[in-house]
C-alpha positions as CSV (number, residue, x, y, z in Angstrom):
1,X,196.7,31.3,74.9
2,X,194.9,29.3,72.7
3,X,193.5,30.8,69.4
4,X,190.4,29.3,67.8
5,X,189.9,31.4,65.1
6,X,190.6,28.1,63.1
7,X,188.0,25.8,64.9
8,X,185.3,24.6,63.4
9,X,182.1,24.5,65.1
10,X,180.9,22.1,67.3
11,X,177.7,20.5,65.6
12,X,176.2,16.8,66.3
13,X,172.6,17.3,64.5
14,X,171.3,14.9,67.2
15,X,170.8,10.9,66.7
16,X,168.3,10.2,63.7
17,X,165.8,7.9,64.4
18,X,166.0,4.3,62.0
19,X,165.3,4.6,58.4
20,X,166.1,6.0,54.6
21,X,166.8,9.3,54.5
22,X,168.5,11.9,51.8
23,X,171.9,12.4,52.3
24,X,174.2,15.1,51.1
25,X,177.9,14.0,50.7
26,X,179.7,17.1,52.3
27,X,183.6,16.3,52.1
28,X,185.2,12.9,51.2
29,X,188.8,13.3,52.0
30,X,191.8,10.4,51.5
31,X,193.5,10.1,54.3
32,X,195.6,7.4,57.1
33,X,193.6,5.7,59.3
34,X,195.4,5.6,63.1
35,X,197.1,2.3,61.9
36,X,198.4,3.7,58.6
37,X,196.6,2.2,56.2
38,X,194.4,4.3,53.3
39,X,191.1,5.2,53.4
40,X,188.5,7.3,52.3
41,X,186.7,9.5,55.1
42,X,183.0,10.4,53.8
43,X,180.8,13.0,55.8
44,X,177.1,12.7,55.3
45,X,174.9,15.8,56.2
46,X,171.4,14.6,57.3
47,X,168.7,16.5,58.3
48,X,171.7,18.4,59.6
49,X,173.5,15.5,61.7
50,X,176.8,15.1,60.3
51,X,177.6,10.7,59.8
52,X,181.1,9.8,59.2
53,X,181.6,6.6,57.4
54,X,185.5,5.4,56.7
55,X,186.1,3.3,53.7
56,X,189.2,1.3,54.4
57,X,191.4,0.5,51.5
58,X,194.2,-1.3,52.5
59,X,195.0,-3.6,55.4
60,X,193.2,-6.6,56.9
61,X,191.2,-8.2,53.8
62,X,187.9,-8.5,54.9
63,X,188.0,-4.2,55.8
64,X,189.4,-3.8,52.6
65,X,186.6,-5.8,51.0
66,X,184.0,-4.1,52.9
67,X,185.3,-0.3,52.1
68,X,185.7,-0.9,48.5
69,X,182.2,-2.5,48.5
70,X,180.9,0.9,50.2
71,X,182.6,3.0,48.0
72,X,181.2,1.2,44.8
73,X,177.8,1.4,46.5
74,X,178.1,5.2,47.1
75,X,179.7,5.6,42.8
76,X,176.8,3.6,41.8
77,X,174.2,5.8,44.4
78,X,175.2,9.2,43.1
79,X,175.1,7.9,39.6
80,X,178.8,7.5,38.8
81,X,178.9,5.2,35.8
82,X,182.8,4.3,35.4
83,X,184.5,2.3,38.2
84,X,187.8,2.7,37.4
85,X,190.1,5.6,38.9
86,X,193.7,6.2,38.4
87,X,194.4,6.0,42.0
88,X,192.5,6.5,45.2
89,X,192.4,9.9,45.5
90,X,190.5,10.5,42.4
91,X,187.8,7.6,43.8
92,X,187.5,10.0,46.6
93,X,187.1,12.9,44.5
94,X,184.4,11.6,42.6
95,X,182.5,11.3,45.3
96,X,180.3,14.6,45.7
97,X,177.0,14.5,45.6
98,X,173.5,13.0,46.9
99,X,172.5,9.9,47.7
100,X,169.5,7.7,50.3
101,X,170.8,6.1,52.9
102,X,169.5,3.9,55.3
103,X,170.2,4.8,59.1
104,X,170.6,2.5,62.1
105,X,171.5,3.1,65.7
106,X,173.9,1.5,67.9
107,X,175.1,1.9,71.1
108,X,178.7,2.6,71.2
109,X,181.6,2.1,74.0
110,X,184.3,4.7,73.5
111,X,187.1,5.4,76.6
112,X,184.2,3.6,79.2
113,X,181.9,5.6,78.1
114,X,178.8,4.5,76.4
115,X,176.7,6.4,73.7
116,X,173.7,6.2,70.8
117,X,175.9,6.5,67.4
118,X,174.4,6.4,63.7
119,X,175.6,4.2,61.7
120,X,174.9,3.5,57.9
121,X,173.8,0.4,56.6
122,X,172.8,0.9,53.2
123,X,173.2,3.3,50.5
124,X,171.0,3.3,47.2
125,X,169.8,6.3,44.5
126,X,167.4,9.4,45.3
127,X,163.8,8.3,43.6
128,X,163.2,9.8,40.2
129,X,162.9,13.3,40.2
130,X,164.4,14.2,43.6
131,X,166.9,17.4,43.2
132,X,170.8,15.8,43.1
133,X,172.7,19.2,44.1
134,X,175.3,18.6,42.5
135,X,177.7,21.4,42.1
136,X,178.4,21.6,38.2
137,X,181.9,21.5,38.5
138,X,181.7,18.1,40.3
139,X,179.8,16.0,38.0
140,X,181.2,13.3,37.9
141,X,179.9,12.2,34.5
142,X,182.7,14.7,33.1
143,X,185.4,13.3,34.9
144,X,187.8,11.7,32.1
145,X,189.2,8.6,33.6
């Protein structure tokens, strides 16, 4: 038997064409990558396609340099003014929130199969005057460290 009361649904929002859109962060989680280093695992709701980005925190240098350069780019986006957390868990906590991003496609090799795959490549402020949605509870202006 095989219960899947638990299971989320299956939804892929389709490939976005290139190009800035408004994205919602839904969930940013800490968590291992496969070769047990940290990192922070950020899902993007656009136009109802769900984007995973992973920000690697430890490990090989140049990942390392590149996550932590995405995660200050996503602070700054949502309009997070202090930069400095007591550990990484709070860094992914602050992160709730909206944001534009800018959308590219590439093809993608996984297991000999081949497939179109979204990737960000930039992420920047809404314009003045565009909604936030952020919960209250999550503002991260409040958060004391």
């Amino acid at each position: 038997m095989r219960d899947l009361s638990n299971q989320k649904e299956f939804s892929s929002g389709g490939i976005l064409e290139d190009g800035d859109y408004v994205a919602h962060i839904e969930e940013s989680e800490l968590t291992t990558s496969k070769n047990g280093h940290a990192m922070i695992k950020v899902v993007f709701n656009i136009n109802g396609a769900k984007i995973y980005d992973y920000l690697v925190l430890e490990g090989e240098d140049l990942a390392v340099e590149i996550g932590l350069s995405k995660a200050r780019s996503i602070l700054s986006a949502i309009g997070c003014k202090n930069f400095k957390f007591p550990n990484d868990r709070a860094m992914s906590m602050a992160m709730v929130g909206s944001l534009m991003v800018s959308i590219t496609s590439k093809e993608d090799t996984y297991q000999g199969h081949s497939r179109m795959k979204n990737q960000i490549k930039k992420y920047f402020p809404l314009p003045m005057g565009t909604a936030k949605k952020i919960p209250q509870q999550y503002d991260n202006s409040s958060i004391p460290f």
